[in-house]
C-alpha positions as CSV (number, residue, x, y, z in Angstrom):
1,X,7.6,-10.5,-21.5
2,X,4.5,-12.5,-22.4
3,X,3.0,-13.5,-25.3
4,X,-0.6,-14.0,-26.3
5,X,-2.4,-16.5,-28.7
6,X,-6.0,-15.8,-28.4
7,X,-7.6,-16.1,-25.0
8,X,-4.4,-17.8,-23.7
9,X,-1.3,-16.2,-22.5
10,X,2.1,-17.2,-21.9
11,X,5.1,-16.3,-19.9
12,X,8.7,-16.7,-21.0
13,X,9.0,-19.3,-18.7
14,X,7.3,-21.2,-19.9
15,X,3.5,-21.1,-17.6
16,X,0.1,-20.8,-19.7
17,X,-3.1,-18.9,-18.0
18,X,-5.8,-19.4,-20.1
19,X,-9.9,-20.4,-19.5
20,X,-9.8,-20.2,-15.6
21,X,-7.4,-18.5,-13.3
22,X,-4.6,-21.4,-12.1
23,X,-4.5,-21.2,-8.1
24,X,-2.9,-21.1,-5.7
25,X,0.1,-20.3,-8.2
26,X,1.2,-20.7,-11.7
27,X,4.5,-22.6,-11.0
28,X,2.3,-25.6,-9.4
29,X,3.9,-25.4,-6.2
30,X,2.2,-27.1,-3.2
31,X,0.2,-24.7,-0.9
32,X,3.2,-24.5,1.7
33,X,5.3,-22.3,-1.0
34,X,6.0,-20.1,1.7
35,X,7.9,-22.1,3.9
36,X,10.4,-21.0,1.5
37,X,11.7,-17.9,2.3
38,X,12.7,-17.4,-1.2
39,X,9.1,-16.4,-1.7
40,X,9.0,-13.7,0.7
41,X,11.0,-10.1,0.2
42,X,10.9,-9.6,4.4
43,X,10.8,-12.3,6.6
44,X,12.2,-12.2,10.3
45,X,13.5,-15.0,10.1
46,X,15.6,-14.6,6.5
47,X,18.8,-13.0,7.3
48,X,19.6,-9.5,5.2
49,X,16.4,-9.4,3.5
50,X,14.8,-6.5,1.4
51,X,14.2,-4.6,4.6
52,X,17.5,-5.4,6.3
53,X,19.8,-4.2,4.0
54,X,17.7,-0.8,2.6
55,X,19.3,1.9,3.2
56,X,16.9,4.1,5.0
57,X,18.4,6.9,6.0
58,X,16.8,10.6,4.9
59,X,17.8,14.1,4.8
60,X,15.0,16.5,5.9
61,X,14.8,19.1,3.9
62,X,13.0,21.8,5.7
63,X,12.3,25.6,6.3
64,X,15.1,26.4,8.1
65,X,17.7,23.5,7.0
66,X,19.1,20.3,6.7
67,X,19.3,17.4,9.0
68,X,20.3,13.9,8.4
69,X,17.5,12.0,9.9
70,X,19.4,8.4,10.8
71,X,16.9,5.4,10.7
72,X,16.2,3.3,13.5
73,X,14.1,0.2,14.0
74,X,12.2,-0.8,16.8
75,X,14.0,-3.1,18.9
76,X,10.7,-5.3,20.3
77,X,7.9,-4.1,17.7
78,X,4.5,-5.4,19.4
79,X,2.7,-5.8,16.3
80,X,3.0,-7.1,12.7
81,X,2.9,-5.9,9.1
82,X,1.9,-7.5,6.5
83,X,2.4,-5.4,2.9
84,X,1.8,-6.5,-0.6
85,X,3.7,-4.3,-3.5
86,X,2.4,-2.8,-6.3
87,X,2.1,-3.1,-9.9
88,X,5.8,-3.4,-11.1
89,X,5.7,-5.2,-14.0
90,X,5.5,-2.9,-17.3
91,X,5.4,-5.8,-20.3
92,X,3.1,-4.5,-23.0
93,X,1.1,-7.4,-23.6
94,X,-1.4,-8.9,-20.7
95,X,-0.2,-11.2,-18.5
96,X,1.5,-12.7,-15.6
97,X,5.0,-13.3,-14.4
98,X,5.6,-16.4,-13.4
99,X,7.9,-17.4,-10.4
100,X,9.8,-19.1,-13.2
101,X,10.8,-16.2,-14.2
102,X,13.7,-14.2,-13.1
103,X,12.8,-11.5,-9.8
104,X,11.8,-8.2,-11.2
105,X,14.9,-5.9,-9.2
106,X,12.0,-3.5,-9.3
107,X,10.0,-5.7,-6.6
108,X,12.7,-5.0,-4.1
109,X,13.3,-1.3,-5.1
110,X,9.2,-0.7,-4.5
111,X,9.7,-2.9,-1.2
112,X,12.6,-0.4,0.5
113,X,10.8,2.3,-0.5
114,X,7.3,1.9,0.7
115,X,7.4,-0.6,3.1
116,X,10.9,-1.0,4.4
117,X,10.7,1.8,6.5
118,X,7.4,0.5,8.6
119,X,10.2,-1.6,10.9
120,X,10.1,1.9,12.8
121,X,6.6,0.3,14.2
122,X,6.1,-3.2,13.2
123,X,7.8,-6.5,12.3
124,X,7.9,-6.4,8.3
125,X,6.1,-9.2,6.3
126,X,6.3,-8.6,2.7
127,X,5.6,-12.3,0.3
128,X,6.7,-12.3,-4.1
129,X,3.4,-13.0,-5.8
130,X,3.0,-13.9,-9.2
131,X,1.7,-10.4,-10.7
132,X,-0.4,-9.7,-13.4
133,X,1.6,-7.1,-15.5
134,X,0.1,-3.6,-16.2
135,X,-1.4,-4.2,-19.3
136,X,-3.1,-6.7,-17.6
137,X,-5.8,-4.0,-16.5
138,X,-6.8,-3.0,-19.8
139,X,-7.5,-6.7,-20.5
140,X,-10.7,-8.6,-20.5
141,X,-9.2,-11.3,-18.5
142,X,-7.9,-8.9,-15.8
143,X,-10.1,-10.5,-13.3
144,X,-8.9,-14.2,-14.1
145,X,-4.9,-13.0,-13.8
146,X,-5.5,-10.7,-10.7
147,X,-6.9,-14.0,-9.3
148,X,-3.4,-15.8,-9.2
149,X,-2.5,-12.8,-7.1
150,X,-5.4,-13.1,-4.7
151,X,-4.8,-16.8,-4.2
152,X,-1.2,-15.9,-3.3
153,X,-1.6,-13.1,-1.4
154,X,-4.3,-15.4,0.7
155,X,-1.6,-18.5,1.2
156,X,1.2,-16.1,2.2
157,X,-1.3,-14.3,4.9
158,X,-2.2,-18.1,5.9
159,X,1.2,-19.3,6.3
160,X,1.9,-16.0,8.1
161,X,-0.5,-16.3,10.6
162,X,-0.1,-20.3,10.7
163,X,3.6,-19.7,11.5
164,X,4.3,-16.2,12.5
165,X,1.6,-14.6,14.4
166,X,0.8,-15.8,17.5
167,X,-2.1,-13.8,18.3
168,X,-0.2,-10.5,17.4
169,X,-2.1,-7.6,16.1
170,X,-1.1,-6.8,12.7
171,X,-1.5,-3.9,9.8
172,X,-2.2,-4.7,6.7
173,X,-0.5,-2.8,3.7
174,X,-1.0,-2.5,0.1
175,X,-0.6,-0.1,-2.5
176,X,-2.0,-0.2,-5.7
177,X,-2.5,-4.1,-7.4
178,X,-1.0,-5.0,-3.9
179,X,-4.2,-3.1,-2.5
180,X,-6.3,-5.0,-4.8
181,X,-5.2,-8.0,-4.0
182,X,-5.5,-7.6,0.1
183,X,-9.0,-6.3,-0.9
184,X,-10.2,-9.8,-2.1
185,X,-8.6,-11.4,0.5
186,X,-10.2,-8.8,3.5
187,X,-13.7,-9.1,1.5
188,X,-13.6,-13.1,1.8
189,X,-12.2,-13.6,5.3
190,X,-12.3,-10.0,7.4
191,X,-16.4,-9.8,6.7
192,X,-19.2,-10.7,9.1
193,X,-19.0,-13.2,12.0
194,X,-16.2,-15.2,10.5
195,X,-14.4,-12.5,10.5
196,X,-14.5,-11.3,13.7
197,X,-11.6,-13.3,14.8
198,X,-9.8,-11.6,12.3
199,X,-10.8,-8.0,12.9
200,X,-10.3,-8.0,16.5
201,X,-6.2,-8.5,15.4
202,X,-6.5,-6.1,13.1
203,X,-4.8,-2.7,14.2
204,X,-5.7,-1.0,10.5
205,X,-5.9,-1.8,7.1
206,X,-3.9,0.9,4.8
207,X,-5.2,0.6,1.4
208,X,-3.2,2.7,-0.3
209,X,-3.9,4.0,-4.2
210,X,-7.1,1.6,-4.2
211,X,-8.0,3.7,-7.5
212,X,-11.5,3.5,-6.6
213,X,-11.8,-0.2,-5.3
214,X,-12.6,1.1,-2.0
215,X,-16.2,2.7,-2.1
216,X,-18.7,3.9,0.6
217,X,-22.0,5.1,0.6
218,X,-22.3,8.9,0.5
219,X,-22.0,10.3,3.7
220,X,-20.9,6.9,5.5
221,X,-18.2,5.4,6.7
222,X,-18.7,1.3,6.3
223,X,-20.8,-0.1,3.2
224,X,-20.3,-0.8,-0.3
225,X,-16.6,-2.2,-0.6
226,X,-16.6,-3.6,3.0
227,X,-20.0,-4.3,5.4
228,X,-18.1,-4.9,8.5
229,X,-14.9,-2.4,8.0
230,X,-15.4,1.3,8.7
231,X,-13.1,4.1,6.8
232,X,-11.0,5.5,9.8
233,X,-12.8,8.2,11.2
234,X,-10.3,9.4,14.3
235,X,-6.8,8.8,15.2
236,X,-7.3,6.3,17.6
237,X,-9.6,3.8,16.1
238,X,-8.9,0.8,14.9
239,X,-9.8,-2.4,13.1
240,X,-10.5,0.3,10.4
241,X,-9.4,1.2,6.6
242,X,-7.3,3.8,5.4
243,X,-7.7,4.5,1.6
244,X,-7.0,7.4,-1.0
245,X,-6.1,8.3,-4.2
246,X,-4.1,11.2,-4.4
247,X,-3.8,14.0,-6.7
248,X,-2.1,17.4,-7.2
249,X,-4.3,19.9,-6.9
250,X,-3.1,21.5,-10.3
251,X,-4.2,17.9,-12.0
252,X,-7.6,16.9,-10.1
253,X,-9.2,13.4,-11.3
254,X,-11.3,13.3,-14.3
255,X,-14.7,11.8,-13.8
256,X,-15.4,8.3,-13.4
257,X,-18.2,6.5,-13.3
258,X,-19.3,4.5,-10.0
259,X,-22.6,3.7,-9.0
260,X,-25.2,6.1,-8.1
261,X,-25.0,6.8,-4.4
262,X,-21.3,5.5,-3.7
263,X,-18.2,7.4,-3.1
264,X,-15.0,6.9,-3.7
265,X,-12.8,6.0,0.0
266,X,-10.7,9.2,0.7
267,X,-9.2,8.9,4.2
268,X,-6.8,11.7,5.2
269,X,-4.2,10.2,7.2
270,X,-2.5,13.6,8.2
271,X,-5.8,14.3,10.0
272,X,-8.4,11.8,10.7
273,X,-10.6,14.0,12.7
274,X,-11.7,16.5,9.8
275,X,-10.3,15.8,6.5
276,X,-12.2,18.5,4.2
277,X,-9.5,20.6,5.5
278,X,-6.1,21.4,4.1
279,X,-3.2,19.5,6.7
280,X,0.0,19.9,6.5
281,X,2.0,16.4,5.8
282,X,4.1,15.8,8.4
283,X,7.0,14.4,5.7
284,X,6.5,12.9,2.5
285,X,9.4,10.4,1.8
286,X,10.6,11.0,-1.6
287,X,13.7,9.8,-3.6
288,X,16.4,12.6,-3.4
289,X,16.6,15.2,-6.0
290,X,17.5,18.2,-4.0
291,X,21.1,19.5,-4.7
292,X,24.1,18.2,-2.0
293,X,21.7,15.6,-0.4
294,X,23.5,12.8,-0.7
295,X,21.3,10.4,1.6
296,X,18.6,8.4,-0.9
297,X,15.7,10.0,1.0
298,X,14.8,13.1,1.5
299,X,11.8,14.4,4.1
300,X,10.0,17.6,3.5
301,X,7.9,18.1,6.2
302,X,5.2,21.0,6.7
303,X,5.7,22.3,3.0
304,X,2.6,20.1,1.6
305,X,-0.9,19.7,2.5
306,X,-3.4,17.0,2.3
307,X,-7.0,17.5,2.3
308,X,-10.1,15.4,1.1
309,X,-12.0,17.4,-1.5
310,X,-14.0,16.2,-4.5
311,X,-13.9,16.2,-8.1
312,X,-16.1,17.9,-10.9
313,X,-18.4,14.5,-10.7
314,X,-18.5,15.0,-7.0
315,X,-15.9,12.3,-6.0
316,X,-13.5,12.4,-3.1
317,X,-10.3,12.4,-3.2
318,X,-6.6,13.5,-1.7
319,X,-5.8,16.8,-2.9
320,X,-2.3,17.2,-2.5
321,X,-1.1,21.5,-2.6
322,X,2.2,22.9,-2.2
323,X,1.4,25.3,1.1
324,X,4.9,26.8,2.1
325,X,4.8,29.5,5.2
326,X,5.6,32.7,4.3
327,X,9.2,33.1,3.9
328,X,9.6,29.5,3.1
329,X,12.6,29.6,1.2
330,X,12.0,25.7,-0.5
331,X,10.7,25.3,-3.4
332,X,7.9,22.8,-4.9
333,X,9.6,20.0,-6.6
334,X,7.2,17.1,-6.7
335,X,4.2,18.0,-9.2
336,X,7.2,18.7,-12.1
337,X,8.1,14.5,-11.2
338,X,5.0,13.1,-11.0
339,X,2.2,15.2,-12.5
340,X,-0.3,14.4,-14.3
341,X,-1.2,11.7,-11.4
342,X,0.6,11.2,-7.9
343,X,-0.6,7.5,-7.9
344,X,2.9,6.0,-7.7
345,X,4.0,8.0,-4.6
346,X,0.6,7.5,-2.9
347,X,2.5,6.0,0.3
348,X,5.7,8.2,0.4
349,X,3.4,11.1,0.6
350,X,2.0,10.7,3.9
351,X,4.8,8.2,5.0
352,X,5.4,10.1,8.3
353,X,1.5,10.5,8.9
354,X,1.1,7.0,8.4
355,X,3.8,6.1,10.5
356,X,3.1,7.9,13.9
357,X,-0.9,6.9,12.9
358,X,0.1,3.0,13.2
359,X,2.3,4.0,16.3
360,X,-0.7,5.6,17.6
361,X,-2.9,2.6,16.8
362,X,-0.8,-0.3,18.1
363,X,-0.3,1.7,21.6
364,X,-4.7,1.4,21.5
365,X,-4.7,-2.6,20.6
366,X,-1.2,-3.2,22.7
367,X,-3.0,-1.8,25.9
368,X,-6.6,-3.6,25.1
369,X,-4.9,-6.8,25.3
370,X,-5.2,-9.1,28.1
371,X,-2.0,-9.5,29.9
């Protein structure tokens, strides 16, 4: 827990952040930090990691039974991804936790259930960061501790494609302050000519639960958050961004103020091609709750529906419905968990969706490349 004495705070172990943001971490480590593969949750090369040892196997839930769904990674994935957790950390009092610290067990719990399950399509990269806790947002400092997190974020991507990539395309993957952070880092070296390097690598970006980080103009699809990164428009594009906020549609958004003539990012990733529509979700991923399913996953696929709508103040977002066929004999069991906002199961919702979209999208960059 941390403790504050004016504008400084401090973490139990001992680390003050005060004045200006310390970077690139807290604990004063040198910039190769993550050579260490203590300092990353999944790693190929560290042995029963995170991802390793989650156990991923669902039960799929759907109109006419049950089926065990057994997982299965992919034996010579062809491209990389690179995901940064979310906000995990619920001390009270504004701050960061320090790799001095003990490891939040919530870190890896977040990890295996959001990202663990991308080794389906991708080798899984997922660095620690030092994380500014939640209370950190309604802070005035919050910039100055997010940007421990960005510096970090930026080292681990560094050493990654220093050590890792070899001219591999790669997603990148965040979800919430894990978006936020990968957002500083796309804005300062995915933009523009430098970028281009960058961006040609780049099978998508899924910024996931940006809660309104990622803006466009109204009516475009590139602008505002990002000049040279479009909002993915059809199934098959890439180099592109992927970003929502989700919401049932019995609890819409209440208004928020962002600048005249910019909308909040909503991209519909269980139908790129026209999102204003209701889809059915292909499977939201979801911790088990139903009775006798005794896998820790469940699957529930064509019972929900995702559609980009907007709000009262005429901002997008995901409006997620309960949309069973008639005769569907399941019944709705996620608002009555998560309601009044959706925000911490923005990725499990459309976990399938995503999943077959980066399949899709690293069989477009796989065949561009040279050979």
């Amino acid at each position: 827990m941390a403790a504050t004495t004016g504008s400084t705070s401090t973490n139990a172990g001992g680390t003050t952040v005060g004045g200006t943001a310390v970077a690139p971490g807290m604990d004063g480590k040198p910039s190769d930090r993550y050579s260490d593969l203590t300092y990353w949750h999944c790693h190929p090369d560290k042995r029963d990691d995170v991802c390793d040892t989650a156990d991923l196997a669902a039960t799929e839930v759907s109109a006419t039974g049950r089926k065990v769904l057994e997982h299965k990674p992919a034996a010579a994935p062809t491209i990389d991804c690179f995901y940064v957790y979310p906000t995990v950390d619920t001390s009270p009092v504004a701050g960061v936790r320090s790799f001095s610290q003990p490891v939040n067990p919530l870190e890896a719990i977040v990890v295996q259930n959001t990202f663990a399950r991308f080794d389906e399509v991708c080798r899984p990269f997922a660095p620690r960061y030092e994380q500014m806790n939640g209370a950190g947002y309604r802070d005035g400092r919050s910039a100055e501790l997010l940007a421990i997190g960005d510096a970090q974020v930026e080292e681990a991507f560094d050493h990654y494609l220093a050590t890792q990539n070899n001219g591999r395309p790669f997603v990148l993957m965040g979800h919430s302050q894990g978006t936020h952070h990968l957002i500083a880092v796309m804005k300062k070296r995915f933009e523009g000519d430098a970028g281009a390097a960058l961006r040609s690598k780049l099978v998508s970006a899924l910024l996931l639960g940006p809660v309104g980080y990622v803006v466009v103009p109204t009516g475009k699809l590139v602008g505002g958050t990002f000049s040279s990164l479009p909002l993915c428009s059809r199934p098959d594009e890439t180099a592109c961004v992927v970003a929502y906020d989700s919401f049932a549609v019995t609890h819409p958004p209440t208004a928020g103020g962002l600048a005249a003539g910019m909308d909040r990012a909503c991209t519909n990733p269980a139908d790129l091609t026209a999102g204003d529509r209701a889809v059915p979700l292909a499977g939201p991923y979801l911790t088990q709750s139903t009775d006798g399913v005794t896998t820790p996953t469940e699957v529930w696929p064509n019972f929900y529906t995702a559609r980009c709508t907007r709000d009262s103040a005429g901002q997008p977002f995901l409006e997620i419905a309960a949309a069973p066929a008639p005769g569907d004999p399941r019944e709705e069991r996620l608002f009555d968990r998560f309601v009044p906002t959706l925000h911490l199961v923005d990725p499990n919702l459309a976990m399938r969706d995503l999943l077959d979209l980066v399949a899709r999208q690293a069989k477009v960059v796989t065949s561009a490349r040279p050979r």
